[in-house]
C-alpha positions in Angstrom: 83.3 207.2 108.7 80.0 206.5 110.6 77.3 204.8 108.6 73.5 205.2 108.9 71.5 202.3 109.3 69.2 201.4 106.1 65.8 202.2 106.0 62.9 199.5 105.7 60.6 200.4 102.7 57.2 200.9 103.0 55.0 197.7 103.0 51.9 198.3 100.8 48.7 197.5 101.6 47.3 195.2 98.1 44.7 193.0 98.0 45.5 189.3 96.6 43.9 189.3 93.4 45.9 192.3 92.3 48.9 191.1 94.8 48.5 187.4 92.4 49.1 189.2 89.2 52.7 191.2 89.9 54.5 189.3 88.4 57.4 191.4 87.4 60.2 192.5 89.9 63.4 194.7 89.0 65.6 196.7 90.7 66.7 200.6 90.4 70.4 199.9 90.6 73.5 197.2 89.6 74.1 197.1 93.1 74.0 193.5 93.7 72.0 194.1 96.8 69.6 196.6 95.6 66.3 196.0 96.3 63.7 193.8 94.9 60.4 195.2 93.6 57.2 193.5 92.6 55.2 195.6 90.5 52.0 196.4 91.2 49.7 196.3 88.1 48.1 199.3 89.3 51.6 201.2 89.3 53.2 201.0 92.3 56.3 199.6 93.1 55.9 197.2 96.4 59.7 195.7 98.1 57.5 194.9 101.7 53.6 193.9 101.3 51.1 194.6 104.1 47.7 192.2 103.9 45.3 191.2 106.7 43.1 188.1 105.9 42.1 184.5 107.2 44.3 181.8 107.7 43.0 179.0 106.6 45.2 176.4 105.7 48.8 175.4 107.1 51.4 173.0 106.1 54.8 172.1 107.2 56.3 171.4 103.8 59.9 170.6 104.4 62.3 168.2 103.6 65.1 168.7 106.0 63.7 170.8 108.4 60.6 173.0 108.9 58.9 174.7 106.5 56.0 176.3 106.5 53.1 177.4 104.2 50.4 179.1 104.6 46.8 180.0 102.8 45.6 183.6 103.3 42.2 184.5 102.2 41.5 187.9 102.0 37.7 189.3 100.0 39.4 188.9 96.2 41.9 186.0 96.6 44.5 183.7 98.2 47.7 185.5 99.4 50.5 181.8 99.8 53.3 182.5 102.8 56.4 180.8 103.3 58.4 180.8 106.1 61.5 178.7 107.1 64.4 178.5 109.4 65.4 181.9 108.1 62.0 183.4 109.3 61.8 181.9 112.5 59.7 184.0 114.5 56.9 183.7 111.3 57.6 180.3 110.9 57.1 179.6 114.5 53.6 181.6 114.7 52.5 179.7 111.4 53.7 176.6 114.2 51.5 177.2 116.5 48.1 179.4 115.2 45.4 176.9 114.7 43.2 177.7 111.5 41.0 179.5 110.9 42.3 182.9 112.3 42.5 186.4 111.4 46.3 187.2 110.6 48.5 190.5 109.7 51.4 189.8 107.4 54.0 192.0 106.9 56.6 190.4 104.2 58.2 190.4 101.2 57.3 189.6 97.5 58.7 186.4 95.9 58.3 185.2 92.6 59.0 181.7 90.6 58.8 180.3 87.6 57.5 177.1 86.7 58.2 174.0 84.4 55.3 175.6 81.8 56.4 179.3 82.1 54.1 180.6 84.6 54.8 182.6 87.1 54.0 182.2 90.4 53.5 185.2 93.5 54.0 184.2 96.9 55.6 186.3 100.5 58.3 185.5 102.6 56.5 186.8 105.9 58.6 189.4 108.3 56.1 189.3 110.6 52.8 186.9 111.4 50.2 188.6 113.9 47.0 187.0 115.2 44.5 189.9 115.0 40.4 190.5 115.5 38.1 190.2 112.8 37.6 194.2 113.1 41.2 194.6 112.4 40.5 192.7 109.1 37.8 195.0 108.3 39.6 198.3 108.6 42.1 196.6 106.6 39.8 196.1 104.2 38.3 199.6 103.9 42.0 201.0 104.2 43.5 198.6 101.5 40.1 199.1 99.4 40.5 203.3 99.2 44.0 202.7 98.9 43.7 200.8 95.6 41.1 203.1 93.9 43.6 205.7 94.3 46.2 204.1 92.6 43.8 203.5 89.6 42.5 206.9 89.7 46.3 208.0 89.3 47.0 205.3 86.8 47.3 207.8 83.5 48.9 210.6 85.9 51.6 212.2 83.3 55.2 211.1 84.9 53.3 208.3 86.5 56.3 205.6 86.0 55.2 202.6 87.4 52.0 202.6 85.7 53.7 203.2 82.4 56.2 200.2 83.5 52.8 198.5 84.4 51.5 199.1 80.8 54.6 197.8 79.5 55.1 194.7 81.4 51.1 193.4 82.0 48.5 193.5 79.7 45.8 194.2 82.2 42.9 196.5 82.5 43.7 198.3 86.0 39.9 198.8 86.2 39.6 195.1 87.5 41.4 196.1 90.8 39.3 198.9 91.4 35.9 196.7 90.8 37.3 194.3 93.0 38.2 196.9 96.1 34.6 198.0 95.5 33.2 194.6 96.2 35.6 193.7 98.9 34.0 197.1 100.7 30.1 195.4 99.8 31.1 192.3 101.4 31.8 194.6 104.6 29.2 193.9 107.8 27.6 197.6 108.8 30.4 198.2 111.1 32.9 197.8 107.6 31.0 200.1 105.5 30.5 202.8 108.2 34.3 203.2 108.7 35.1 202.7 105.0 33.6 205.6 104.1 34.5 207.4 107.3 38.3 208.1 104.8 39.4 210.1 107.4 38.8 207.7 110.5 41.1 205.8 108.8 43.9 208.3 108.4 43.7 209.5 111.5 43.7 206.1 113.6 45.0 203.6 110.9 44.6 200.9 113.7 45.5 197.7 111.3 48.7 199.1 111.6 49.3 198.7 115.0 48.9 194.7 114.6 52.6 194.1 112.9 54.1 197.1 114.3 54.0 195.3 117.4 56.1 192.4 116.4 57.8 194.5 113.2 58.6 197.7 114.9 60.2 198.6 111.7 58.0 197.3 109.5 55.4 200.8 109.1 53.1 200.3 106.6 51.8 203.1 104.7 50.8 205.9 106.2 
């Protein structure tokens, strides 16, 4: 019996203050090798990430052998990637980029918990691509219009990761959408044109094309 190969999820597009706060993962079966989810606290469920921001900081923070982190800044926040000797094409570009640089992620959510309790968001990158600082700003508009329509469909009836999201975080989803909004503000001309140009966006999506390059699998949202 011939099997068909599976099927990469979607990597969302979240910005790292919201990104910082989903701290809740679960699966959607007892298969031991279901997938992972993060939550997103504006109701979505998110097993691949997709974030464009500014490296600014990198550290090889192994023992044994390499490991590398990286700092990610982004308009609202601080996105953390780690990537070892089983991600060695990321590790390797987190190797050799010289902060500070504009960088497309594509990865995966990982959480841990502390010694006090607190939980802590990081990714395990798929993919690490250097990219133009005009890359980072459709990003920004795409991730931006993105987010407020997750808020706007935050009470939707039958809207089950928000009502998972009202279960597991008590946080106002209202905070994400004020911080989209100033993420756009913070945009030069040439941002705020195409973020409210919605449908350039659609249409081109060119951030994508950054870690579909090195990911050919790893499609972001549409």
């Amino acid at each position: 019996m011939s099997q068909s190969a599976p099927t990469r999820e979607v990597a969302r597009r979240v910005f790292a203050s919201e990104f910082n706060d989903a701290g809740y993962t679960f699966t959607e079966s007892d298969d031991e090798r279901a997938p992972v989810y993060a939550l997103l606290p504006t109701g979505e469920s998110s097993n691949r990430v997709f974030f464009v921001g500014t490296l600014t900081e990198k550290e090889d923070v192994g023992d044994d052998s390499e490991y590398w982190r990286g700092r990610i800044v982004d308009p609202t926040g601080t996105f953390f990637v780690y990537a070892g000797q089983y991600q060695p094409e990321a590790a390797s570009k987190l190797r050799d980029l010289e902060p500070p640089a504009y960088v497309a992620v594509v990865g995966k959510p990982r959480t841990y918990e502390t010694d006090d309790g607190t939980v802590r968001v990081s990714v395990r990158p798929e993919s690490i691509t250097e990219v133009d600082a005009a890359t980072r700003d459709r990003w920004v508009a795409e991730t931006a219009r993105r987010t407020v329509e997750r808020v706007a469909a935050f009470d939707d009836e039958g809207n089950e990761y928000a009502r998972m999201a009202r279960e597991e975080y008590d946080l106002d989803p209202e905070t994400y959408k004020a911080a989209a909004l100033s993420a756009l503000e913070d945009l030069d001309e040439s941002g705020d044109e195409l973020a409210g140009d919605e449908s350039a966006a659609d249409d081109t999506a060119p951030d994508d094309a950054a870690p579909d390059e090195t990911d050919p699998a790893g499609t972001p949202e549409p």
